[in-house]
N, C-alpha and C positions, 0 to 999 in steps of 0.2 A: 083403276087404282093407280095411283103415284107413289112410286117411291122415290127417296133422293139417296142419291147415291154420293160416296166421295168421292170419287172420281168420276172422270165421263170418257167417252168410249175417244180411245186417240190421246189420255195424255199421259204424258213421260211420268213413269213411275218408279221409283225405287223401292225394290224385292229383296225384304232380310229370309235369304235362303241358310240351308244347311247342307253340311255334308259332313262323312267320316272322314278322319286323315288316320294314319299309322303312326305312332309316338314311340320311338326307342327309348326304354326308362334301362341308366345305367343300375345295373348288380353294384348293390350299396355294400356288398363282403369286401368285391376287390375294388371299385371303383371304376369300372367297366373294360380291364383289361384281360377277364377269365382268366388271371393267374392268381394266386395269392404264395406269399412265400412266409416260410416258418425256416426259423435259424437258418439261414441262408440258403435254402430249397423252395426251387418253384415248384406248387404242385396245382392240378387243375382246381378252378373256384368248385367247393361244394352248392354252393348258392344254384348260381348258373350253368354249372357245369359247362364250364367255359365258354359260353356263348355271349360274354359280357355283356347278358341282360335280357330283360324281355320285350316281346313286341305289343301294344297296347291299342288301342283304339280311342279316339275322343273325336264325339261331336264338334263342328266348330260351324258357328253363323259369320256367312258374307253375305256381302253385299252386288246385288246384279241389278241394273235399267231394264225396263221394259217399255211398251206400248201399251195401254190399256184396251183389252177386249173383253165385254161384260161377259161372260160365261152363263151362268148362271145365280137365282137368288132364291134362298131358300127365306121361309117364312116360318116359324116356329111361335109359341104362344109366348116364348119369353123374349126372343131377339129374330133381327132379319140380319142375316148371313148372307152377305155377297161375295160371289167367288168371279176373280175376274182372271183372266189367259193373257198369254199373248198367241203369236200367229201361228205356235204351234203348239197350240191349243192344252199347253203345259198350268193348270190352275192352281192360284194363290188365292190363298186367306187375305179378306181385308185388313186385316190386323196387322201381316206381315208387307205392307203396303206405305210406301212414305209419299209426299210430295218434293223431298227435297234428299240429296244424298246425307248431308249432312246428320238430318232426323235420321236415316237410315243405319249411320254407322254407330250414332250415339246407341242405337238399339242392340245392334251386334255387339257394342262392347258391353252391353249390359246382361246379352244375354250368354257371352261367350264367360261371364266372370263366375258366374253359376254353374257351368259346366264342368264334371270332373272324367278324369280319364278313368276307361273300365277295359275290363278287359273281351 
């Protein structure tokens, strides 16, 4: 049996990957300085209890080169799913798989605009 793959083993491929980052979102009470003052008295933000804020989590897609290594392909009744590595043996979705950086980053902004901070 043949299948065709987009890629082939050995070429330069560009991987919209993910990862978490940490997001400091300023206390919208004081405007991220944990004080707030009434009639001329600093007193700690009730908000953040002076911590001028909170610490947050968000998804964010880049962009990384690889080498193409076929890993594996699964076959399913509705699609075939090719998963390919590189050398250390780290596997990507074809989907997540470009041939050009460019393709790749347009992807990331697309899919970075979708993403909201949670906690």
């Amino acid at each position: 049996m043949y299948i065709e793959t987009k890629f082939n083993i050995g070429d330069q491929i560009f991987v919209v990957d993910q990862h978490t980052k940490h997001v400091f979102i300023d206390c919208k009470i004081c405007d991220g300085t944990g004080i707030v003052k009434i009639k001329n008295k600093e007193y700690e933000c009730p908000e953040c209890n002076g911590e001028k804020g909170i610490e947050k989590y968000k998804d964010e897609f880049f962009v990384i080169e690889k080498y193409v290594i076929i890993h594996e392909i699964i076959i399913t009744r509705q699609k075939i799913i090719q998963l390919y590595s590189d050398s250390l043996d780290d596997v990507v979705y074809e989907s997540d798989c470009f041939s050009t950086e460019e393709e790749a980053v347009e992807e990331c902004v697309k899919r970075n605009k979708n993403k909201r901070v949670y906690l």
